[in-house]
Each structure stands twice: as structure tokens, then as C-alpha cells.
N, C-alpha and C positions, 0 to 999 in steps of 0.2 A: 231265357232272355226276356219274353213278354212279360214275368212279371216280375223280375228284375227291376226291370225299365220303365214297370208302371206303362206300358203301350201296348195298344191293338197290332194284330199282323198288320191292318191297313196302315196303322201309321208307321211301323217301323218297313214297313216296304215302300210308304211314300217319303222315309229318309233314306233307303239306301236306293231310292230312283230306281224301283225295281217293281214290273206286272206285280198284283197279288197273286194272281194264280202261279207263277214263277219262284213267289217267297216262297208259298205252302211246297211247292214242288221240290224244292231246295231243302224245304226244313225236312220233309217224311223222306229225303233221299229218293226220292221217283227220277231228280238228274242231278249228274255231277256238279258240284260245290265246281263255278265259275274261281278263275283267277282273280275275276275283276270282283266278284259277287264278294271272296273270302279279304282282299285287300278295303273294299268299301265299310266290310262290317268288322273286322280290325281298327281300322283308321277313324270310323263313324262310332259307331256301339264301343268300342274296345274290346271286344273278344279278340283272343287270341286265335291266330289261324291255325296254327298247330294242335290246341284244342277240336275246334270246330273240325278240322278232317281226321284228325286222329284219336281224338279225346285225350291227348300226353298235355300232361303240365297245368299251371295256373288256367281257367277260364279269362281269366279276367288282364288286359294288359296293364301292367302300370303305370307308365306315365300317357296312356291316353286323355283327351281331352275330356271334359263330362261333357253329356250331352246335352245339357241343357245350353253351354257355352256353344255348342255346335249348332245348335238350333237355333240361339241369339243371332249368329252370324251369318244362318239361312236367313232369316226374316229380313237382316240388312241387305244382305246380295239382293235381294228378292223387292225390294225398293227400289235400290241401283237401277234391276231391270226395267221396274214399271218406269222410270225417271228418262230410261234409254243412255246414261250416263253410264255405264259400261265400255262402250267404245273409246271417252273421251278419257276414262280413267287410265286405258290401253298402255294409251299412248303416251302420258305422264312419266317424267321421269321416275326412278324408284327415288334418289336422294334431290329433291329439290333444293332450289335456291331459296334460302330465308325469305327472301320478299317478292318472290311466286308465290309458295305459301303461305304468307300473310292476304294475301290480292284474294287467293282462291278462298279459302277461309272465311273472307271478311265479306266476300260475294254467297255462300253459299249462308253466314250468317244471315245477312241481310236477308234472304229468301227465304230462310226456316222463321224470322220474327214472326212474317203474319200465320204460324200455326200456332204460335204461342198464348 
């Protein structure tokens, strides 16, 4: 998968939010392939879970996302965080009102011009 992926163990274990010493432990089989470990690096990487514990079938899933897309979306969450607007996105409806979204939009523009 590391070079696959073009990644270090550290980075691909600072993507699937997981110890190093825990990845390498996972990889050399020293402990059991977590549920949450094999859904992370299915969902994250795209391997296949049924690969990964059994070696059966495709390695690779297919309609996973690339990871570079996944990554894009870390570094935005990851903004969100620093910004602490996580809480207020919470609570946002999922289908807004056209002219809530224009109000919110045309405020968050105003605030991005002076990086411009």
C-alpha cells in the first residue's frame, strides 16, 4: 500500500488516525486487524477489507474515493477546526433557505476578500 500510495507509514497512519507503533503492529499482524482499523482503510486508502484479512479478491475497491480528494477534505475540515466553526455548521440546516444562503455566503465572502 506504502508505495502504492506514494506514503510513509507515518503518513498513512496520520490518515487513518492511528499510533505508528499500532499501524506497523497491524501491518506485521503482531494484533488483530481492528473493525474500525479495516472500515478506516477501506473507506480512507480503498483497500478492500476482505482482501486485507483474507487476501480474497480485488486489493483495490472501486468506486472508493482517491485519496488525494480525501486529503483535500481533511485540510478543509481542518480549517473549519482552527476557525471553531464546526459547532455552528452543526446546527445549520442540511437544505437551507435560498436567502440564508446567500446572507451566509456573502458574509463568509466578505471575510475571505482580505486574504485575497
Amino acid at each position: 500500500m506504502e508505495e502504492e500510495l506514494d506514503k510513509t507509514p507515518k503518513e498513512i497512519a496520520e490518515i487513518l488516525e492511528v499510533d505508528l507503533s499500532t499501524y506497523y503492529k497491524s501491518k506485521r499482524g503482531d494484533i488483530p486487524l481492528s473493525s474500525h482499523f479495516l472500515v478506516k482503510v477501506e473507506h480512507i486508502l480503498g483497500y478492500s477489507r476482505d482482501w486485507l484479512e483474507f487476501g480474497n479478491g480485488n486489493p483495490k475497491v472501486e468506486d472508493s474515493k482517491p485519496l488525494s480528494e480525501i486529503e483535500s477534505h481533511l485540510s478543509i475540515l481542518n480549517k473549519l477546526k482552527a476557525y471553531d466553526l464546526i459547532p455552528f455548521l452543526e446546527i445549520l440546516p442540511h437544505n437551507p433557505v435560498a436567502e440564508d444562503k446567500r446572507v451566509l455566503l456573502d458574509l463568509l465572502n466578505l471575510f475571505a476578500q482580505k486574504f485575497r
